[in-house]
Every structure is written in structure tokens, then in C-alpha cells.
N, C-alpha and C positions, 0 to 999 in steps of 0.2 A: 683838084689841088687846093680850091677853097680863094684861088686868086679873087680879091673885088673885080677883076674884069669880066664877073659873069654878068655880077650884077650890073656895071657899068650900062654892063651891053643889053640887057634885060629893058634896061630905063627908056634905051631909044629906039629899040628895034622889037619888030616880030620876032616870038621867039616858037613860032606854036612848029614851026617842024622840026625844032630838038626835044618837042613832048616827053619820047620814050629814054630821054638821056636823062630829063630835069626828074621824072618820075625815078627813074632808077635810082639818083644820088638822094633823093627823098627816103625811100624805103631802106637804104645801104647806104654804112658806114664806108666813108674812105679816107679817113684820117688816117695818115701813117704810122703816127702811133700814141693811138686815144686816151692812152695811162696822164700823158702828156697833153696833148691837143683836144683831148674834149671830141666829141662828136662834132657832125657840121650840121644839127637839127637846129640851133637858132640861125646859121645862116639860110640854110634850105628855106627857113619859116620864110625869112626876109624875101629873098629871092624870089618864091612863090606870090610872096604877096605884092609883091609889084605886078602881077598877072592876069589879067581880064578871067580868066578860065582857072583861079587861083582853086574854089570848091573841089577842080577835079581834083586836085592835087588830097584836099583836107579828107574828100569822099575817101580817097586813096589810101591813105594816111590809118584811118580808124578801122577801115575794113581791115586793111594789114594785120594789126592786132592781134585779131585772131591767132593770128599764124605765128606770130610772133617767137622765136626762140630764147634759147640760153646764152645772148652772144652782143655783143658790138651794135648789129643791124638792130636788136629787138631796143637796146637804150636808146638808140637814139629815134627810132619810130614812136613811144612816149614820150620821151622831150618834146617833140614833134606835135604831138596832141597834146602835150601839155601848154605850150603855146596858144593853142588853141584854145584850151578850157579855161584859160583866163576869158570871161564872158560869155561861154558858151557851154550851157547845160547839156548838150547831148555830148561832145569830146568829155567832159568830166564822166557822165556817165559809163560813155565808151571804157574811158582807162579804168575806171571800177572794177565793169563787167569781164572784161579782160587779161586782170594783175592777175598772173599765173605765174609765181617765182620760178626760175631755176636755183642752184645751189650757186653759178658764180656769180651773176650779173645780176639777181634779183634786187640786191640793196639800191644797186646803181641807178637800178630804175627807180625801188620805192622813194627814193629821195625826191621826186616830183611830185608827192604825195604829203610831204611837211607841210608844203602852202596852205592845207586846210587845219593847221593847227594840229591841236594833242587829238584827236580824232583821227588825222589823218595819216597818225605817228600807231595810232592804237590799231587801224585798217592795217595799216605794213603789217605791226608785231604780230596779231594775228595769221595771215597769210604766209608771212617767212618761219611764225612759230609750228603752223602747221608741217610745212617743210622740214623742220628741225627733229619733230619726233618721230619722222622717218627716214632721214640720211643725217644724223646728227655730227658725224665725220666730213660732210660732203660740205658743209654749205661754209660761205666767208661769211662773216658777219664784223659789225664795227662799226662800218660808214653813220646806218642811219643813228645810232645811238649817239655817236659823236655829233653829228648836224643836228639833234634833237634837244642838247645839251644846250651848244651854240647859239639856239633859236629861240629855245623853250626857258631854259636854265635847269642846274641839275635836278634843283628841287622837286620841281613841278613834271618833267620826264622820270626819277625814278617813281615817285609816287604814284604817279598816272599810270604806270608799267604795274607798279606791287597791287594799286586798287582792283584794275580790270582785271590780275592773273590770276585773283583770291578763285573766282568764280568761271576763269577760261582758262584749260593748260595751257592751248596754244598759245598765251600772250605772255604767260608763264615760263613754257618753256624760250621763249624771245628771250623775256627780261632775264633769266639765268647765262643765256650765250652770251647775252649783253652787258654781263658783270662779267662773266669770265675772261672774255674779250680786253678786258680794260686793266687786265694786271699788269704790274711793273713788270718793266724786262730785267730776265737776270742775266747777268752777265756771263758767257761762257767763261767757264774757269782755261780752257786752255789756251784759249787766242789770250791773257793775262801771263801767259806764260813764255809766250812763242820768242819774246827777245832774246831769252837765253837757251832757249830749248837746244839741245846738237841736233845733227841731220839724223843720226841713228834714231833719235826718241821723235823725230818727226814721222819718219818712216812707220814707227809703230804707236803711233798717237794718233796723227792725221789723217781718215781716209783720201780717197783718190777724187770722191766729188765734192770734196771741200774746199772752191777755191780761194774763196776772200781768204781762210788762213793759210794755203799753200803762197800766197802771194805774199800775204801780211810777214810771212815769214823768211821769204825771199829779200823783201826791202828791209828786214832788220839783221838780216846773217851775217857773221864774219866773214869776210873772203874764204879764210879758211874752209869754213864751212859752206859756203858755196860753191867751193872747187870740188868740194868730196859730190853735192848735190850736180854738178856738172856731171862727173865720173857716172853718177849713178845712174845718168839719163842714156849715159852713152852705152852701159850696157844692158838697159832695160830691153826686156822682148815684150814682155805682155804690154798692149794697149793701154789699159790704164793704167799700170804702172809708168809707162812712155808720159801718158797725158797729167799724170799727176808730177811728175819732175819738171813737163813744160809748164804746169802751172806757175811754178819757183820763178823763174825768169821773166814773170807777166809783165814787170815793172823793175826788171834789175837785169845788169849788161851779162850774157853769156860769158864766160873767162874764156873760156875754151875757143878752138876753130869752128866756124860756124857750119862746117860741113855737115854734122850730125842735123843741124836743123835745117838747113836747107834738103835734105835727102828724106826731111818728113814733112817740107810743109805743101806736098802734094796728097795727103794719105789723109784720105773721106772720116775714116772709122775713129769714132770718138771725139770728135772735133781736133783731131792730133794735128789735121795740116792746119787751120785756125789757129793752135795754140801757137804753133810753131814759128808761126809769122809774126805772131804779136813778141817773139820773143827777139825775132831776126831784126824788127823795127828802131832795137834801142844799139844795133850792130852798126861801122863804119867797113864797109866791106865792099872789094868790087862786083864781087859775085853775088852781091846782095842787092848791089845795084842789079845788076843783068836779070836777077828774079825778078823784079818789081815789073820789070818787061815782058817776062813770060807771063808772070803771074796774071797782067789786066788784060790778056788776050786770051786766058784760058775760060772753062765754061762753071769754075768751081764759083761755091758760093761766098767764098770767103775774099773775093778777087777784088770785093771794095779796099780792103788793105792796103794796096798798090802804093798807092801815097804815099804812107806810113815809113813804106820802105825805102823811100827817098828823100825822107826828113833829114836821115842822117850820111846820107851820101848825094849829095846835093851838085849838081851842075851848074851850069849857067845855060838857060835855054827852057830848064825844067819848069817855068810858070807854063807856059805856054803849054808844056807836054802835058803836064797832070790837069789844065782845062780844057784839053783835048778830053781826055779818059773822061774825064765829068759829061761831059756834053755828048759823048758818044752811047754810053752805057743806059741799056734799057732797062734791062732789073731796079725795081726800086730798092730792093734791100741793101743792093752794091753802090747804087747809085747813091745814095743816104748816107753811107761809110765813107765814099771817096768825099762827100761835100761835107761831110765835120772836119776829115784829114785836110781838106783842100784852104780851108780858111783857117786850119796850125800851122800848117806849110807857108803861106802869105806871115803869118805872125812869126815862124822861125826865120823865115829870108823875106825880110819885107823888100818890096819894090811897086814902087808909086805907078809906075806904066802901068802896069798889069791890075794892080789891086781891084780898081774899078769894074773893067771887063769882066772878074773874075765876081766878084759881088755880085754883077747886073745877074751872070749867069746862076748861080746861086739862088736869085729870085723867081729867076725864069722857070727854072725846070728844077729844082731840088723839090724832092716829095712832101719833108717837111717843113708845116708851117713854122716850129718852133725854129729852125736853121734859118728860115728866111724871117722872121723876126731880129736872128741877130745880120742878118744879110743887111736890113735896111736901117740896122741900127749904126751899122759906120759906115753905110751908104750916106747917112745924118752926120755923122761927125766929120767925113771928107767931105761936106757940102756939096755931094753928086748924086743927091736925089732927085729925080727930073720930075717933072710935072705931070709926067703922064703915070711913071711910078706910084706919087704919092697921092695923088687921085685916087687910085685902085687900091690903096693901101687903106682908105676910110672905109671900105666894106669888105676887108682882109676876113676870113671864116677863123684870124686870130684876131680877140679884140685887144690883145694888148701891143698887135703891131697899128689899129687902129688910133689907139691914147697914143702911140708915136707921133704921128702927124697930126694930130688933133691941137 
């Protein structure tokens, strides 16, 4: 989970018979979710090195390499050496001999590779250019161009791209992804349109996996117009047609009885029971209450919702019931949903009893570090962060809940 309590525990105690635990979180990524949270290869670095037997770890580390994939685990096992090759000639050489891009993750990595300057910017564009003139559809590209800008200035990165590519396609073909890459966005002409659009010209303008503007257009419709888009959900049979109508409602109240969505938000196919729920969420309904209760006992995947569904049908009692469903729930993907819902729920019916306990838990067991960043940021502002919290909170695998207590 990245808690500082490894480290804490690391500092004072043997740790040598969780070997095959500290090595696994070394090689593999387990951040929640890395788009956000970064890898945990500077805290792993950290951690390791507080360790008498730290080599085994580095030996570990560089052999991986090799093996290294298109994914999560392979960034963060070069961050990991990169660490390392700050002063250490054979980890640089390691990640040389080893940069073997995929099409998604390879940037992510080459960016560990800037540290050596427009050299170490020219090793990337080669190696990704290579890449490029054989899945030239396949690969992202952007990051390093943009951090090469950043670091380098533009000047000095395009020219260093146009000198080397005179005389190497592959740096050539780079630098051409790397302009392409950097064009203005143009504006879709339709979502420019959607305020006035009718339900008819949505129907045949909008496809069904378009949802930011099935939504977009849901929060700007006339009633009128989203009584007709009610109508049309209720007699929908095809699937995506079903899932493109609950898209409409994603952020705007159903007019209608909510029966139609309660009778879909069990149905797997399409994300239709998902949608359906996120639609039921903005309902006052008692049967919407009573879902919420089925729904956290069921085995589906969408069952983090639960919450959501008692935002608006609210009791007195219900703190306690939806810190139950948090603390009970194994899945991290449910468990993640119910603790964002869990801390709008406290902000929609605040209550000072409860807040706290509800926060501590939030720290304790939510997967994400970003959640528990804001867990201990108004654990700070109600002045109920305890000493042994913010202890553990200085060697957080998030360093900006670290600058919290700092």
C-alpha cells in the first residue's frame, strides 16, 4: 500500500524473513493507480537501502531487466536501476544494454534516460525510432519530447533531433512522431453543438461509445428533451442502444420512475448495470435506498457504488453503515469507489462523531495513496492527526503527503 510503516519498521527491526515479500514489491508495480501515484521504485529504493543485504535486492533488480515487459512492473524496475546509476557504472550500463521499448510504456521508461543530457534524449529517439518504423499505429509517443523541452529547451531538442536524423532514420522517424504529436487540438465540431442539439439529431449524430458527449448533453438538455431521452431508454432492447441513453442521465436526474433502472443495474453486458447505477445515484427513492443494500452484498464489480446510492437517500445511522461496507470489502477496485463515495458522503451529511474514525479508516486500508493523501489532509485540518500517523506519513510511497507533515 506504500504506507511509511514499512519503512518505520524496516529501521528497527530484522526484516530478513519478509525477503520474498520486499523482493516481489521491488520487481512489481502496486500502485493503484500509477497514471496518478507514480510507481513505488523511489520508495522500494529507500526501503531497500536501509538494509544490510540491500546488493541482493540491486543484484535483483538489474538481472530483472532482461525480462522486463511492456507494462507497469517494467517502469518501475528502471526507475529502480535508475536510482542506482546515479554513481554506479554498471546499473547505467545495465539500463543501456536492456532498453528494449514496447509501443506503450517505453517512453515512460525512456524518461530515466534525460539525466544524461541531449545524448541521452538522442539513445531514447533512436531506440523508440526504431520501434516507430515498424508499428508506427502502435506506439504513444509525446512524454519524452515534452520533458526534453522542459529540461533541454526547444531549441536545443529540435535541432539535436533534425542534426542526428539527417544521417539516422530511426532518430528521424522519432523526431517526425514528435512534431506530429504536438499539434493543437481541434475542437470537435459536435460536442460545440450539443446545447442546442434535439434528442432526434443526437440519436443520429452521437454514437453509443461516445460518453463525455452523451453526458455533455444530458447536463445541457431541456426537460423537454430529456423526457423524450427517458422515453427512449424505456423502450430500448439493443444493448448499446440501452447503454447509450444511460449514458444521458450520467450527471442529470432521471424524470421518470426509476424502475426501468433499477431492472438494469444488475445486467453485466455493456457496462449497462454500471451505467445504470451511476444514474440511480442522483434518485431520492426508497427502492433505491433498498438497492444500495443488495447491491454491497452482491459479487458484481460495480458494487463500489453502494454509497453513491445513499447520498441521496440518506438516514440517520448511515455513517456507520457505509464504514462498515469500507472496511469490510476485499476487492481493491470496489473498495477505491466506496472510499472516494465515502469521504462525499461525510461532506454531504457532515457529522463530527464519525468524521474522524472514518478518515483513520480511509488511511488504514484504502488502496489509494492519492485518497489517503486527501484522508490526512483534513485529518490536518480537524487536528486529529496522531503521532504515530504522522510519523509514518514522512516515508508515505506519496511524497506529497510526505511535504504534508513536513
Amino acid at each position: 500500500m506504500g504506507l511509511g510503516r514499512a519503512i518505520l519498521y524496516a529501521c528497527h527491526h530484522d526484516v530478513t524473513e519478509f525477503r520474498d515479500i520486499i523482493l516481489d514489491a521491488c520487481l512489481h508495480c502496486y500502485s493503484y493507480d500509477v497514471q496518478f501515484e507514480g510507481t513505488r521504485a523511489d520508495y522500494m529504493y529507500e526501503l531497500v537501502g536501509l538494509l544490510p543485504d540491500k546488493a541482493f535486492y540491486h543484484d535483483a533488480i538489474l538481472t530483472s531487466l532482461a525480462q522486463a515487459g511492456d507494462d507497469w512492473d517494467a517502469v518501475q524496475r528502471f526507475r529502480f536501476a535508475a536510482r542506482m546509476a546515479n554513481g554506479d557504472e554498471n546499473a547505467r550500463r545495465n539500463m543501456r544494454d536492456q532498453y528494449n521499448p514496447g509501443p506503450t510504456y517505453g517512453e515512460s521508461i525512456a524518461i530515466n534516460f534525460l539525466d544524461q543530457g541531449i545524448p541521452g534524449l538522442l539513445f531514447v529517439a533512436e531506440k523508440i525510432g526504431e520501434l516507430l518504423l515498424t508499428k508506427p499505429d502502435e506506439v504513444d509517443i509525446g512524454l519524452v519530447i515534452s520533458l526534453s523541452i522542459d529540461d533541454f529547451g526547444e531549441q536545443a531538442t529540435w535541432n539535436a533531433l533534425r542534426n542526428a536524423g539527417r544521417d539516422n532514420p530511426r532518430i528521424e522517424a522519432f523526431r517526425q512522431a514528435s512534431e506530429a504529436s504536438r499539434k493543437p487540438y481541434v475542437k470537435d465540431p459536435v460536442r460545440a453543438k450539443l446545447p442546442s442539439m434535439p434528442y432526434g439529431e443526437l440519436l443520429r449524430t452521437v454514437p453509443w461509445n461516445k460518453f463525455s458527449l452523451l453526458w455533455t448533453w444530458g447536463e445541457k438538455a431541456s426537460d423537454q428533451e430529456l423526457d423524450l431521452a427517458a422515453r427512449g431508454l424505456i423502450a430500448a432492447l439493443d444493448p448499446k442502444e440501452q447503454l447509450r441513453h444511460l449514458r444521458i442521465f450520467n450527471r442529470r436526474r432521471f424524470p421518470l420512475s426509476p424502475d426501468v433502472l433499477i431492472a438494469l443495474s444488475g445486467v453485466e453486458a455493456e457496462r449497462i448495470g454500471f451505467s445504470a447505477v451511476q444514474a440511480l445515484s442522483h434518485i431520492t427513492h426508497p427502492d433505491v435506498r433498498d438497492l444500495a443494500f443488495q447491491l454491497v452484498k452482491s459479487d458484481v464489480w460495480w458494487r463500489g457504488e453502494s454509497i453513491a446510492l445513499l447520498n441521496n437517500n440518506f438516514k440517520p445511522g448511515d455513517h456507520e453503515i457505509v464504514r462498515g461496507w469500507f472496511e469490510a470489502e476485499q476487492d481493491r477496485r470496489a473498495q477505491h469507489t466506496l472510499g472516494m463515495d465515502m469521504k462525499e458522503f461525510w461532506k454531504n451529511h457532515p457529522d463530527q462523531t464519525t468524521e474522524v474514525p472514518m478518515l483513520q479508516s480511509l488511511y488504514e486500508k484504502g488502496p489509494c495513496s492519492e485518497c489517503r493523501e486527501r484522508a490526512v489532509e483534513r485529518l490536518i485540518e480537524l487536528d486529529a492527526l496522531t503521532d504515530q500517523i504522522r510519523a509514518e506519513c514522512a516515508y508515505d510511497a506519496n511524497s506529497d503527503i510526505r511535504d504534508l507533515v513536513c
